[in-house]
C-alpha positions as CSV (number, residue, x, y, z in Angstrom):
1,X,2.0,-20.7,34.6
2,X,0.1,-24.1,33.6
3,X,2.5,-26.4,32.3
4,X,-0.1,-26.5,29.0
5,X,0.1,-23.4,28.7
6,X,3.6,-23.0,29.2
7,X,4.2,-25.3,26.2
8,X,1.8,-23.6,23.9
9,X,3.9,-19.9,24.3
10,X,7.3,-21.7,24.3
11,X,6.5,-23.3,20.7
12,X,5.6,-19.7,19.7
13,X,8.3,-18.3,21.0
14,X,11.3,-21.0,19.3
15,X,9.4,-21.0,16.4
16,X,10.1,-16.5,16.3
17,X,13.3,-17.2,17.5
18,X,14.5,-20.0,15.1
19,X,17.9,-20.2,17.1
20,X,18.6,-20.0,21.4
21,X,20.1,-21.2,24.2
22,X,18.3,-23.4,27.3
23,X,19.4,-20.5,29.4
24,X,17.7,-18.0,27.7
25,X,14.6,-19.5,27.4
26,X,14.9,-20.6,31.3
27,X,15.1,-16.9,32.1
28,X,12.0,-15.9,30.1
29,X,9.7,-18.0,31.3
30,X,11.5,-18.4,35.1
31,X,11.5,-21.7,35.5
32,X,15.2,-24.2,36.0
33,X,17.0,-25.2,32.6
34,X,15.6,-28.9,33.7
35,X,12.5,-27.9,33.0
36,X,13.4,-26.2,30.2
37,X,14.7,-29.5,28.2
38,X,12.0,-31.7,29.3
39,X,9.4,-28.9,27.7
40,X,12.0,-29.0,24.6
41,X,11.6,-32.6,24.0
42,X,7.8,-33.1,24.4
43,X,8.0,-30.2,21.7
44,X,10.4,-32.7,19.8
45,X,7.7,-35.3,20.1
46,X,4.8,-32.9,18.8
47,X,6.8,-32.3,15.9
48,X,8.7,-29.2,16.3
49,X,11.6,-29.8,14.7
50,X,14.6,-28.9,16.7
51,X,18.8,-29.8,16.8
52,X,21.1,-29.1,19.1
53,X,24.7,-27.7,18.6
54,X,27.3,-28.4,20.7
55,X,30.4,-26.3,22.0
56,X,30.5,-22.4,24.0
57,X,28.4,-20.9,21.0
58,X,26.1,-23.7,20.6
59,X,22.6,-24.0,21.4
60,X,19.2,-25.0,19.9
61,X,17.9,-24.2,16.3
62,X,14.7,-24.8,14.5
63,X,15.2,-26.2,11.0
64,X,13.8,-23.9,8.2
65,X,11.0,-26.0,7.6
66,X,9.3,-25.5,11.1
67,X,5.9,-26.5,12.0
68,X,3.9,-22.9,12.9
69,X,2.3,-23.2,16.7
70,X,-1.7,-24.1,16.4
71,X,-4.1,-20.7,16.3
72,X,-7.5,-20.7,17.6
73,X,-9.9,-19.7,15.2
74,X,-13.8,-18.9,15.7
75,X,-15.8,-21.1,13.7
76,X,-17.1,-17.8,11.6
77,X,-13.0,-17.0,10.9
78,X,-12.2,-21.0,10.0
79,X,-15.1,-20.7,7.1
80,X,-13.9,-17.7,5.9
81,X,-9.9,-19.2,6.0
82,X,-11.3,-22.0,3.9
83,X,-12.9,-20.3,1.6
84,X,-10.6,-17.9,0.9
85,X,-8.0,-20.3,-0.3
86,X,-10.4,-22.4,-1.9
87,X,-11.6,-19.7,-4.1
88,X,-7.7,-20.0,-5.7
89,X,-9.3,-23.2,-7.5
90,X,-10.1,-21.3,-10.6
91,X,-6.8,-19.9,-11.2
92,X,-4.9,-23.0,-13.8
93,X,-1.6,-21.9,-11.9
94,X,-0.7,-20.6,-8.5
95,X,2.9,-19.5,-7.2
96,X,2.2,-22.1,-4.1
97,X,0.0,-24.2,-6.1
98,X,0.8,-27.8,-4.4
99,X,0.9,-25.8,-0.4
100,X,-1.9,-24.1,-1.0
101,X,-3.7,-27.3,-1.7
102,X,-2.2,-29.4,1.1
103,X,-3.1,-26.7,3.6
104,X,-7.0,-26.5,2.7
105,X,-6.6,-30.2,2.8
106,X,-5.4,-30.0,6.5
107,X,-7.7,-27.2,7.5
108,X,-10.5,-28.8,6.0
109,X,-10.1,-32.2,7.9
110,X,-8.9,-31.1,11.4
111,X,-12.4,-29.0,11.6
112,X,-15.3,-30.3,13.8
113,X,-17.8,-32.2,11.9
114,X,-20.7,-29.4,12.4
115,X,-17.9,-27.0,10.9
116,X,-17.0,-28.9,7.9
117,X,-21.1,-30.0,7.2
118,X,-21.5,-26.5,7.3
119,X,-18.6,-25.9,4.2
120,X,-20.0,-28.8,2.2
121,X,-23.8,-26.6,2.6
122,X,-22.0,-23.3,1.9
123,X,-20.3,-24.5,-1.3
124,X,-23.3,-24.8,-3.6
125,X,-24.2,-20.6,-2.0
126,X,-20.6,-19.0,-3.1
127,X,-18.0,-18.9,-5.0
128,X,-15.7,-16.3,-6.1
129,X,-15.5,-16.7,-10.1
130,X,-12.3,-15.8,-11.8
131,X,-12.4,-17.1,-15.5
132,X,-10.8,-19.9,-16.3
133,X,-7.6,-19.6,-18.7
134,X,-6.1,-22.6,-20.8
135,X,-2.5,-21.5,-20.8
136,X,-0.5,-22.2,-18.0
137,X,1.8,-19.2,-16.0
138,X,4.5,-22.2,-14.1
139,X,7.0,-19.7,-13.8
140,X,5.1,-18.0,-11.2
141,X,6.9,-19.3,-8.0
142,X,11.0,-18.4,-9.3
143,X,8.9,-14.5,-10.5
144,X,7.7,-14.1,-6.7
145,X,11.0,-15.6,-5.5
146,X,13.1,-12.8,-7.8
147,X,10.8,-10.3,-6.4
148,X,11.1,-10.8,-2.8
149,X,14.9,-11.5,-2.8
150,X,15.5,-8.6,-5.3
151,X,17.0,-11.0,-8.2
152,X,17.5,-10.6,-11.6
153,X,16.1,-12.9,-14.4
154,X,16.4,-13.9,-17.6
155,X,13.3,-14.8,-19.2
156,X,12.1,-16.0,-22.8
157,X,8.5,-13.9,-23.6
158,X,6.5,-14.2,-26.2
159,X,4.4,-10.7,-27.5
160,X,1.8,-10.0,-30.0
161,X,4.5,-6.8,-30.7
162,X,7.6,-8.4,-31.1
163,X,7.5,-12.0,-30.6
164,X,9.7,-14.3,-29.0
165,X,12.2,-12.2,-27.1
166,X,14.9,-12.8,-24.7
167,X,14.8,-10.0,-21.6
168,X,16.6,-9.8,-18.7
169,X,14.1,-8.4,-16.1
170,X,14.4,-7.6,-12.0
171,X,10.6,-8.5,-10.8
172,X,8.4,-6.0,-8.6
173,X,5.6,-7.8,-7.3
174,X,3.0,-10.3,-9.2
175,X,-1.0,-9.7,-8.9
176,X,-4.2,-11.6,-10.6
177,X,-6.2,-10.1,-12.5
178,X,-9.7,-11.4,-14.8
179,X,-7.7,-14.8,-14.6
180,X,-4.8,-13.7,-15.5
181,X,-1.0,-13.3,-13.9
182,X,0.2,-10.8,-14.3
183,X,4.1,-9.7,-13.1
184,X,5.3,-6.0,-12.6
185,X,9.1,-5.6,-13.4
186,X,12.1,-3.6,-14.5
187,X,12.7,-4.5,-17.9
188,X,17.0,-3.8,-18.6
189,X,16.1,-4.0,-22.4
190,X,13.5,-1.3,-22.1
191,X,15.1,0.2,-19.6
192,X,11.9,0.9,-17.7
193,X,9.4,-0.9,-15.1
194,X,6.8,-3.3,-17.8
195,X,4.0,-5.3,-16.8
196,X,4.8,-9.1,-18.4
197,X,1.5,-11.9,-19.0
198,X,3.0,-14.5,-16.9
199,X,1.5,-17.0,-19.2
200,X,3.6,-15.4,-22.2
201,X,7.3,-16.1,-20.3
202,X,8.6,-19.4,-22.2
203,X,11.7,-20.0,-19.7
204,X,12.9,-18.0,-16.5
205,X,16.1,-18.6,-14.8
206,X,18.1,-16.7,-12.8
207,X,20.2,-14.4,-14.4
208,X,24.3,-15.7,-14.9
209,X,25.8,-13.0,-16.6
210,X,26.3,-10.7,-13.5
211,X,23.5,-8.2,-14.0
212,X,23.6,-6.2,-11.1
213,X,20.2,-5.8,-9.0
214,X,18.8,-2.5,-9.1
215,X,17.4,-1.1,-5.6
216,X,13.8,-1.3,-6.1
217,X,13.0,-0.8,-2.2
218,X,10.1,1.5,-2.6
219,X,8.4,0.3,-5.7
220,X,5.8,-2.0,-4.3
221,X,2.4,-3.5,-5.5
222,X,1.2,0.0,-5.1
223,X,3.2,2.3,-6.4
224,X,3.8,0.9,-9.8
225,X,3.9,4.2,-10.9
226,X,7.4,4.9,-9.1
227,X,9.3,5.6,-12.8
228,X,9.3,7.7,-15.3
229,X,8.8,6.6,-19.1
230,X,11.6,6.1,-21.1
231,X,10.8,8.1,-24.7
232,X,7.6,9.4,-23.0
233,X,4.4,10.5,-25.1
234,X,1.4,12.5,-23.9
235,X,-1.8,10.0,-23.3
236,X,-5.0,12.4,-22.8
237,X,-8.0,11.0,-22.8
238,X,-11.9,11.7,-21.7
239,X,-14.0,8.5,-20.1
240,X,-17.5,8.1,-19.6
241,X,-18.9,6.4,-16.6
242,X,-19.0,3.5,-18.4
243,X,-15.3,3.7,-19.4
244,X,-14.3,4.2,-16.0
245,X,-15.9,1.0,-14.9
246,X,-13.9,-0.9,-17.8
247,X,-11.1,1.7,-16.9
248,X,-10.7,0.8,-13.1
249,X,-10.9,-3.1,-13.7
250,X,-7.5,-2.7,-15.1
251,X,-4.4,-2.9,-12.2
252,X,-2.2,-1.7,-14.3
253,X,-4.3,1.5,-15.1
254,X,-5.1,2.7,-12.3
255,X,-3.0,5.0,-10.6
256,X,-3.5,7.2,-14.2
257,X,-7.4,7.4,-14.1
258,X,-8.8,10.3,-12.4
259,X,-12.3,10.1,-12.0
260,X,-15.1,12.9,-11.1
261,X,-17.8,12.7,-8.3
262,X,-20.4,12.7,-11.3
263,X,-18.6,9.1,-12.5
264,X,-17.0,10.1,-15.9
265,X,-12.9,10.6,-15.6
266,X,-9.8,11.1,-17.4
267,X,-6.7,9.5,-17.9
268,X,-3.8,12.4,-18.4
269,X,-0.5,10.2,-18.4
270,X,3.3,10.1,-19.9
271,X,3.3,6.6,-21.3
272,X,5.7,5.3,-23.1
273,X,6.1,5.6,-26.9
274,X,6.6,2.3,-27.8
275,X,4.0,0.9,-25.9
276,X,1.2,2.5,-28.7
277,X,-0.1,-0.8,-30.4
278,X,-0.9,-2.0,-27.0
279,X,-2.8,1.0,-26.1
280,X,-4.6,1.0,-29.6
281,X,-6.2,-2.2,-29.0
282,X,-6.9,-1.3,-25.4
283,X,-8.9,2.3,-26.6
284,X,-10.4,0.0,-29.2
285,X,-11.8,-2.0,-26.8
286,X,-13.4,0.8,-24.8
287,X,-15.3,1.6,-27.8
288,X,-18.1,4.6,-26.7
289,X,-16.6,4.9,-23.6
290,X,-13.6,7.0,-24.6
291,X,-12.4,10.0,-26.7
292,X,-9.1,10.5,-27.2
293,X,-7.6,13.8,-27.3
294,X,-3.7,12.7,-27.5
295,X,-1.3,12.0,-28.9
296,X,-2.3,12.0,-32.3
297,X,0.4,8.6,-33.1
298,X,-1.8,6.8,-31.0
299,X,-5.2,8.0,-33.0
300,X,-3.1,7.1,-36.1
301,X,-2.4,3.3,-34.4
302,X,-6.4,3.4,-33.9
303,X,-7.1,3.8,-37.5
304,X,-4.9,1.7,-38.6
305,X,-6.0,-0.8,-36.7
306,X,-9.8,-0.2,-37.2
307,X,-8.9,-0.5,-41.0
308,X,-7.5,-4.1,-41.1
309,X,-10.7,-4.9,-38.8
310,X,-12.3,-3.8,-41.3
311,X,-10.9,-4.9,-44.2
312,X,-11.0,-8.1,-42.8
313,X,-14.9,-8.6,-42.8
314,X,-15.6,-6.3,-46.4
């Protein structure tokens, strides 16, 4: 094997490894432990950042923050790279907001001039437009975190329903949505899974009071729908095609659409009860698009609602 690309397949394979010994590698690749070293420190030199330990279970390890090995990309598959993280502009907060712009910073300037002229022409033919919010979400990064190491937090949110609110919550998974963040989690105070406006959570720490972690294994972006309602009600509800199209814009709303080869649907759902005011402004919203058959609590919510509109502008 060419010593080139003998070094290109060893940094791939410390970097998966993260912790070996000389020997090991030596074997793999069939070449002496001499050899083995000397490729070991030009990847030292390159920047892979490696320590030895010493004594009968020591070895070689690769500090958490490694360097990845290089990847070959087409120049069709580097433009599309680029502009898929530069399309994250539009979002006011990111959960790798300060990565995410060093990277297209690195990929931008290690491209061949031809490739990065090309960009610079593309940029005034495409965008990907995600409206533009004025509040903040910068508790997005500890949210993800909770979520992929199953934590629990305690978090300060503010609702049009009840206000500023202390809630101890175990996050699911976090997802975008018309510029908005938007984080899926169990809520212990509800006692159910809720889906939280990132920009709404004041404070989020992790939780100190010993909350145990629920196992949440197979509730994933999704299948938000994994749990029952707590205090369930009966939504039933007929959409036109045009409702659908407002209907299926929603993240959160659709695994309870179903919707008919003609392009009208339905929504036939448990919700839960307490969750009515939200869904009075929601059916409000989808104005001709809708008519709601049930529950007749939530057709009360819509009048009431529709009168202070009202009453408002007489």
């Amino acid at each position: 094997m060419p010593k080139s690309k003998r070094l290109m397949e060893l940094m791939m394979t410390v970097n998966r490894k993260r912790r070996f010994k000389v020997q090991e590698l030596a074997d793999e690749f069939g070449v002496s432990k001499r050899t083995i070293l000397r490729d070991l420190q030009e990847l030292s030199e390159l920047g892979v950042p490696l320590y030895s330990e010493v004594g009968p279970h020591g070895g070689y390890q690769v500090v958490r923050e490694r360097v990845l090995p290089p990847i070959a990309f087409t120049e069709g598959e580097a433009v599309a790279m680029f502009f898929a993280v530069h399309a994250l502009r539009h979002y006011s907060s990111l959960p790798f907001e300060a990565e995410s712009a060093s990277a297209l910073n690195k990929f931008y300037l290690h491209m061949p001039g031809d490739v990065r002229d090309r960009i610079d022409a593309m940029k005034d033919r495409i965008d990907f437009i995600a409206p533009t919010r004025w509040r903040d979400a910068p508790y997005l990064s500890i949210l993800l975190d909770a979520a992929v190491d199953r934590k629990v937090l305690e978090i300060e949110y503010e609702s049009k329903e009840d206000g500023a609110s202390c809630r101890k919550i175990q996050p699911v998974c976090l997802y975008a949505n018309n510029g908005y963040w938007y984080c899926t989690a169990y809520c212990f105070r509800r006692e159910g899974f809720r889906v939280f406006r990132c920009d709404r959570i004041r404070e989020a720490a992790y939780d100190a009071s010993g909350t145990e972690p629920l196992d949440l294994g197979d509730v994933r972006l999704s299948r938000r729908e994994a749990a029952a309602p707590r205090d369930p009600v009966r939504l039933r509800a007929e959409l036109t095609p045009a409702g659908v199209q407002r209907c299926e814009a929603e993240l959160w709303l659709a695994p309870m659409l179903r919707i008919r080869e003609d392009g009208s649907g339905a929504i036939d759902r448990e919700v839960p009860r307490d969750d009515m005011p939200f869904f009075a402004e929601f059916m409000i919203g989808l104005g001709d698009g809708v008519v709601l058959e049930e529950p007749a609590e939530l057709k009360d919510a819509i009048r009431k609602r529709l009168t202070e509109l009202m009453a408002r502008y007489s």
